[in-house]
C-alpha positions in Angstrom: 17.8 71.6 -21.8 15.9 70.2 -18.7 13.6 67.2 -18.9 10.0 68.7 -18.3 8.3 66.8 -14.9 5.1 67.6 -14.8 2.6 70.1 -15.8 -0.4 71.3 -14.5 -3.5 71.4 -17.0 -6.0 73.9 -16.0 -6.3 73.5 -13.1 -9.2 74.7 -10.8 -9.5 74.2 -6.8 -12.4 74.8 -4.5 -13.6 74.0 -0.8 -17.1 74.7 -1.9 -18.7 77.4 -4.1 -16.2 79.4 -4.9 -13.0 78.8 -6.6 -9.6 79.5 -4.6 -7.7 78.6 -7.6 -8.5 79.3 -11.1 -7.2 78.7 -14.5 -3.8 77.2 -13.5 -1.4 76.3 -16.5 2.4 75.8 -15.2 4.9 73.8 -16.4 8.4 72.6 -14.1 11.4 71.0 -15.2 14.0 69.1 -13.3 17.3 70.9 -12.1 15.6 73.7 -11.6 13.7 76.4 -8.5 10.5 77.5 -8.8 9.6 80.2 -6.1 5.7 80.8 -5.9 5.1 84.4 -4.6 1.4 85.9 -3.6 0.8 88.0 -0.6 -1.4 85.6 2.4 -4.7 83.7 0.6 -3.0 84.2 -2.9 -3.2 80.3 -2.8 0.4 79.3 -2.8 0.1 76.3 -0.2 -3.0 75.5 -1.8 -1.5 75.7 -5.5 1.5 73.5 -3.6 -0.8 71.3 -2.0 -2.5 70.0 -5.4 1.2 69.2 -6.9 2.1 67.1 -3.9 -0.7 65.2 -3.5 -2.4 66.4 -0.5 -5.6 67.7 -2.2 -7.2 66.4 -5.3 -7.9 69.3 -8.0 -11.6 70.3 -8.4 -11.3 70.6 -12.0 -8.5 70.4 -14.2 -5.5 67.7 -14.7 -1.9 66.8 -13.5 0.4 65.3 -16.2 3.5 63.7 -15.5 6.4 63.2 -18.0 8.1 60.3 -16.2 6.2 57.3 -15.7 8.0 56.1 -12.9 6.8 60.0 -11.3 3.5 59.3 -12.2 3.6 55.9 -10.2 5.3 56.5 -7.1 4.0 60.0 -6.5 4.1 59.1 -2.9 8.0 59.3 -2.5 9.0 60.7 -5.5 7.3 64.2 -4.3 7.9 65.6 -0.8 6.3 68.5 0.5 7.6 70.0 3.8 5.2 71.7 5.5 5.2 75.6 7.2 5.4 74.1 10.2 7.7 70.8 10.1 6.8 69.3 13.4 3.9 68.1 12.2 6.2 65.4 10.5 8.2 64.5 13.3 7.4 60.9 15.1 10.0 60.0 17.1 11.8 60.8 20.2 15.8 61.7 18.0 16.5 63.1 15.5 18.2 60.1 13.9 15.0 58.1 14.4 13.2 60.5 12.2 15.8 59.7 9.2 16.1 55.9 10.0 12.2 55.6 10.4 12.0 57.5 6.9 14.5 54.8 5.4 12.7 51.9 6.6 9.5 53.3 4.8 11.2 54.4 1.7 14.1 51.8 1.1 12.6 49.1 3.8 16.4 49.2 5.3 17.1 51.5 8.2 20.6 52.2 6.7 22.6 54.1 10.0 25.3 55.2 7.6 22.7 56.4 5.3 20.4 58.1 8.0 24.2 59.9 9.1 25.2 60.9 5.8 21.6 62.9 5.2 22.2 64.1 8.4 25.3 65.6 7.7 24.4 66.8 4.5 21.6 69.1 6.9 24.4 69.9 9.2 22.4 68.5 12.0 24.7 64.9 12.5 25.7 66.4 15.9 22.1 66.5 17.0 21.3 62.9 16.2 20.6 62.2 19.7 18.5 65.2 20.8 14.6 65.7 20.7 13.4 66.8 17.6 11.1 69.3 19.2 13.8 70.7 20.9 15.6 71.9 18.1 16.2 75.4 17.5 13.5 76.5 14.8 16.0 76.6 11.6 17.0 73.1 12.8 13.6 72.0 12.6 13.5 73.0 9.4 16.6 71.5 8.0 14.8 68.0 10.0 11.9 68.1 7.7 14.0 68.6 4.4 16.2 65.9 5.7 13.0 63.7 6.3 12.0 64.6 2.9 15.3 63.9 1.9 15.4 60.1 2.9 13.1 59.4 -0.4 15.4 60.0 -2.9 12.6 62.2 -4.1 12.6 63.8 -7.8 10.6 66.8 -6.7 10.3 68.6 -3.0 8.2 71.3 -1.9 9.0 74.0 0.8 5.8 76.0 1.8 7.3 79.1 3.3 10.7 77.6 4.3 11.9 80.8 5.9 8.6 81.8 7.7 9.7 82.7 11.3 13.3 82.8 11.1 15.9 85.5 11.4 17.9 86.2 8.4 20.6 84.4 9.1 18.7 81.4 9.3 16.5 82.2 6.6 19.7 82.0 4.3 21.4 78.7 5.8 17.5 77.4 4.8 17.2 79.0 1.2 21.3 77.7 0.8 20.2 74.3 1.2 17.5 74.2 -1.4 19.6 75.8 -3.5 22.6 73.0 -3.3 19.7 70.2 -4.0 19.4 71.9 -7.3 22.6 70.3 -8.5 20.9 66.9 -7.6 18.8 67.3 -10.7 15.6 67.9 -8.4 12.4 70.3 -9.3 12.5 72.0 -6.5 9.5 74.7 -5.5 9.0 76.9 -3.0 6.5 80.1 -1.5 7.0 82.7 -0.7 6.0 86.3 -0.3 9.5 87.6 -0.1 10.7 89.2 -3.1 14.4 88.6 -1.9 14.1 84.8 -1.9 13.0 85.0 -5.4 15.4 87.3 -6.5 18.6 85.3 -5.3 17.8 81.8 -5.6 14.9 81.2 -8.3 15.2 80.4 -11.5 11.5 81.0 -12.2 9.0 82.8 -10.5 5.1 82.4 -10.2 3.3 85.0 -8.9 -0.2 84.6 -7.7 -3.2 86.8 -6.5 -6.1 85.8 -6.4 -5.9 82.4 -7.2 -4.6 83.4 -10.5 -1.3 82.9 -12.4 -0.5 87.1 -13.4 3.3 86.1 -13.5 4.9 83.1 -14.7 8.6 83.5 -16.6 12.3 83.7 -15.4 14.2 85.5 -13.0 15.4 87.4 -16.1 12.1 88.4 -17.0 10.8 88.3 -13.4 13.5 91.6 -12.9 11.5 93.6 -15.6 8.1 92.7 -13.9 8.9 93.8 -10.6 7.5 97.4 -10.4 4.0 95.7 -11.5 4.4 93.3 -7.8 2.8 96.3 -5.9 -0.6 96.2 -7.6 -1.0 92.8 -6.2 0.0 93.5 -2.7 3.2 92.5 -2.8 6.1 95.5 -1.6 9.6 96.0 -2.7 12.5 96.0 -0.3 14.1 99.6 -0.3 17.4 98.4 -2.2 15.6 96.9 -4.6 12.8 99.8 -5.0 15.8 102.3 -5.3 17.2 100.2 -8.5 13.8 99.3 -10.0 14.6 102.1 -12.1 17.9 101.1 -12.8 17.5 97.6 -14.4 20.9 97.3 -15.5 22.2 98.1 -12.2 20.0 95.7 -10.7 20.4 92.5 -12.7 24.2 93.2 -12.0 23.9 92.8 -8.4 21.3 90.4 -8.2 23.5 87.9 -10.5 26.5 88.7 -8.4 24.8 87.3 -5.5 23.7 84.9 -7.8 27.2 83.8 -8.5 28.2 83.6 -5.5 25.7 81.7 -4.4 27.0 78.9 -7.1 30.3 79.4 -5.5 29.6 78.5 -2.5 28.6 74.9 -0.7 26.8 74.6 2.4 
C-alpha cells in the first residue's frame, strides 16, 4: 500500500572496462527499509552511490515516481556517508544543523536546528566540536545533517561500521523511528543481524549482481544460500536456520519490540 519512489532500470556502473555493477533492476517504496547486504566490493556504496546522485550510471536509467523527487534530487535524497566527518563544516554542532537550514529552507531556524537535535539525542552537545564527538555521536550528526532537508529518501552506507553493539543499535533505532516519517529509507550492510531486525526488504549483492531481492519474510527462507556468496551466519541464527518456524518467531519478536519502543 506504499507509494513506489523510484526505480532503478537496468542499471550498469563502471570506472573503466569492466563493469562493477551489472543488470540492476530494484524498485523502493516510501515508509519502508531497504538493507543492501554483500560481503566488501559487492558494490553496495557503489549501488548507493548511483541512487543518491553522487555517480552517474554507465548504462541504464533512474525513474522517479514523484515529480517533485525527480526535481529536487539534491535535498530530497541524503546520503550519509561511512565516515560522516567528511560532512562536517563547522566548529558546533548546532552550526552544522543551522548551516544545513539556511541551505535547505534559507532560514537558520534555532528552534528548528534544536528540535533535530533532540530528536538525535545530541541537543546537549550543541556547543561541542563536531570532531570531538564520540563515534556513534558522529553518526547521529550526519543523519541529523541529513535530517535538516526534510528529505523523502536517506541513505546510510554502513551506519554501524566501527561501533560497539550498543551503539550500533541506538544507530539502527534511529533509522528505524524515521520509517514512521513515511521516508525510503536504505541502508548496507554486511551484517545479517541488521537485516534481520530492522529491514523490511533485503538486497543482496555479489558481484555486482542482484542474487537476492524480496522481503524479510522471504529473506528468512534464503538465508542458508548467504554463505555461497561470502556472507556468514551468526551462531544463533545458524543454529535455527533449520528451524524456520522457530526463527521467524524470534526475529518478529524483536521485531515487535522494536515497534514498541521510541528512541
Amino acid at each position: 500500500n506504499y507509494n513506489k519512489c523510484l526505480k532503478l532500470d537496468n542499471i550498469y556502473f563502471s570506472y573503466n572496462s569492466d563493469y562493477i555493477l551489472k543488470k540492476i533492476n530494484l524498485e523502493f517504496s516510501e515508509g519502508n527499509i531497504y538493507a543492501i547486504l554483500g560481503h566488501n566490493g559487492a558494490g553496495k556504496t557503489t549501488l548507493c552511490k548511483i541512487i543518491g546522485g553522487i555517480y552517474k550510471p554507465t548504462k541504464g536509467k533512474i525513474l522517479f515516481y514523484d515529480k517533485n523527487l525527480e526535481k529536487n534530487k539534491g535535498k530530497q535524497i541524503k546520503y550519509c556517508f561511512q565516515n560522516p566527518e567528511v560532512q562536517f563544516i563547522s566548529k558546533t554542532v548546532l552550526d552544522e544543523i543551522l548551516i544545513s537550514l539556511k541551505f535547505s529552507k534559507g532560514v537558520a531556524d534555532i528552534n528548528l536546528a534544536k528540535k533535530i537535535l533532540n530528536f538525535v539525542n545530541l541537543e546537549q552537545f550543541s556547543h561541542e566540536n563536531p570532531f570531538n564527538l564520540s563515534e556513534g555521536q558522529k553518526k547521529l550528526l550526519s543523519i541529523a545533517i541529513a535530517l535538516a532537508y526534510e528529505p523523502k529518501v536517506l541513505i546510510f552506507d554502513e551506519p554501524t561500521f566501527a561501533l560497539d553493539n550498543f551503539n550500533s543499535r541506538k544507530i539502527m533505532q534511529h533509522i528505524y523511528q524515521l520509517k514512521y516519517q513515511n521516508k525510503l529509507l536504505i541502508f548496507t550492510t554486511h551484517e545479517i543481524r541488521n537485516c534481520l531486525e530492522y529491514a523490511d526488504y533485503v538486497i543482496v549483492l555479489n558481484k555486482g549482481e542482484v542474487v537476492f531481492f524480496d522481503t524479510i519474510d522471504r529473506f528468512l527462507f534464503f538465508i542458508e544460500e548467504l554463505e555461497k556468496f561470502s556472507l556468514y551466519l551468526p551462531p544463533y541464527i545458524k543454529n535455527l536456520a533449520n528451524n524456520k518456524e522457530e526463527l521467524i518467531d524470534i526475529i518478529y519478536r524483536i521485531r515487535y519490540l522494536k515497534n514498541e519502543v521510541k528512541v
